[in-house]
C-alpha positions, 0 to 999 in steps of 0.5 A: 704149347704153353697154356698161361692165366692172365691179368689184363686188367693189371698188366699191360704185357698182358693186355698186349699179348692178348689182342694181336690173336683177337684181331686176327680171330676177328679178321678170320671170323668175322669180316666187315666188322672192326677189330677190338681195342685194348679198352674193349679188352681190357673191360671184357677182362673185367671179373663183373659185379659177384662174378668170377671171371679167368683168362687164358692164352695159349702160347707157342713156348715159355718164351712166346710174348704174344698169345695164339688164343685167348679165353675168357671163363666165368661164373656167377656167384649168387645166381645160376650155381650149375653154370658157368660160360666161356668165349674162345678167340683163336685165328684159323691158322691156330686152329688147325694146330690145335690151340682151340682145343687146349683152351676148350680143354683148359675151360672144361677142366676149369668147369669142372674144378669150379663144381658147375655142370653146364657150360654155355659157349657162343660160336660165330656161324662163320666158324662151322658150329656143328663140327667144333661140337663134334670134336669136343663130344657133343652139345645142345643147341639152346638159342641162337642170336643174330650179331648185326651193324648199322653203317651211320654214313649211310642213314638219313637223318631227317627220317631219324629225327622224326623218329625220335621226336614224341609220336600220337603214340608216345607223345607223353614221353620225355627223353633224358639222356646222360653219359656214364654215371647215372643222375641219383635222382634217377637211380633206383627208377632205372634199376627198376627198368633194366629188369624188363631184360629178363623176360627177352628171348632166350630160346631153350637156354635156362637163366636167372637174371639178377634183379637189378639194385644200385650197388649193382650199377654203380660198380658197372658204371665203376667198371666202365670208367677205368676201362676209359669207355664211354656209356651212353644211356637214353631213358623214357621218362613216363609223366610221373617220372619214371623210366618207362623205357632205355638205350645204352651204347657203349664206344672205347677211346681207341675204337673212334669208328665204333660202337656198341648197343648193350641192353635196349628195352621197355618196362611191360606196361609201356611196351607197344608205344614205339619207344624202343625206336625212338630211343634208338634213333635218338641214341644213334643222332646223340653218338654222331653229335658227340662222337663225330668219328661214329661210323658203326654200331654192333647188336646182338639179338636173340633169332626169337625177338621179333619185334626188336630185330623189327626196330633193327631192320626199319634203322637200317641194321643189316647182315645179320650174323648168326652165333649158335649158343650151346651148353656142354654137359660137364661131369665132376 
């Protein structure tokens, strides 16, 4: 067994050992919903904006062409100094040959030299979270969040228009939308938004959310170009122009029958206007008119938002899947 520092960023054999072991992870893990593509991969790869980021594959031998697991390990460098974060993507069969373990072992030791004490690491429910911690030492379980999927060929239309028309109670507010770079004009009002995500539900977990600039989001929007992705955004505007509210959905070129919710969220002062369902809705009819081959949308969101797993249940959202977060303490 053979563990390897990869680029699939910049190199394709890289890229392509990678997602045979994700799909299978996927398959396994993971049914009903649609494998990644090499896009989505090759954007998860990505280091991110002052963020360090590594991958790993496991390998049978020095020969083996395709991966039997991956990792991906990163870290802030300007925020959350103690904290560092992985995900492991290895089938059932490898797991019972041990390469979960040599990439979790790989991983802490990565911690470790990275001089970050805590290490957080999301599971699927699917994949028995209680004994994975168990044979890795134990941990602590700060949050839990709920993976869910709307079936676009199943909803009615008429009832989503009406949804995202103005309603008596948000009537005053004006959907804008646009794909991929945000209009300059609309710029700082946006990163001004995004900051409502930092007061979502995040049950035990300690996090500092960085405050939102356009440097920022031009290099996520950068990052989403050469990854080939497609980024959907639809904002709220207030009467004076400001963005009051926003829904982001993210689809890859070899993913035709999917997609992705990434942030959806509503500055305070305008909360408890039902913007968060209109922008869903209209988000959800905009993807369909664009992108006809639409048929899935995932999200994720914490067991503790009620009011946005609300919004899910009343689009039609269904079979939550619960991923338990954990942090492992990691000595020096």
């Amino acid at each position: 067994m053979q563990i390897r520092r990869l680029n699939p960023l910049e190199n394709p054999q890289d890229l392509a050992a990678i997602v045979p072991a994700h799909r299978q992870w996927r398959d396994d893990y993971l049914p009903g919903f649609p494998p990644f593509g090499e896009a989505r991969l090759r954007l998860w790869s990505m280091p991110g904006y002052r963020r360090h980021k590594a991958v790993f594959g496991v390998f049978a031998d020095e020969h083996a062409e395709q991966a039997d697991g991956v990792a991906v390990f990163g870290y802030q460098l300007d925020k959350n100094l103690d904290l560092a974060s992985a995900t492991i993507a290895v089938s059932a069969e490898a797991r019972a040959r041990g390469v979960e373990t040599a990439l979790f072992e790989e991983i802490l030791r990565e911690t470790a030299q990275s001089g970050r004490k805590r290490l957080a690491f999301g599971i699927p429910e699917t994949m028995d979270p209680a004994a994975f911690v168990e044979r890795h030492g134990g941990a602590t379980l700060t949050d839990t969040a709920l993976s869910s999927i709307l079936d676009l060929s199943t909803i009615d239309r008429a009832r989503y228009e009406a949804w995202s028309e103005p309603s008596a109670k948000n009537s005053e507010y004006t959907l804008v939308g646009w794909v991929g770079r945000c209009p300059d004009e609309l710029a700082q009002s946006y990163c001004t938004a995004l900051d409502a995500m930092a007061d979502q539900p995040l049950g035990t977990f300690e996090y500092e959310f960085a405050k939102n600039d356009i440097e920022r989001l031009r290099y996520l929007e950068d990052q989403v170009a050469q990854s080939g992705g497609r980024l959907y955004v639809q904002v709220a505007l207030d009467p004076a122009g400001n963005i009051a509210g926003f829904n982001s959905l993210m689809s890859y070129p070899d993913e035709p029958e999917f997609a992705d919710i990434w942030d959806t969220g509503v500055v305070r002062a305008h909360r408890g206007h039902g913007l968060g369902l209109r922008l869903k809705a209209a988000a959800s009819l905009w993807l369909l008119e664009d992108r006809p081959s639409a048929r899935w949308v995932g999200t994720y969101n914490n067991e503790d938002n009620e009011w946005m797993l609300a919004v899910n249940r009343t689009l039609g959202y269904r079979d939550p899947m619960p991923w338990l977060g954990y942090e492992f303490a990691v000595a020096g």
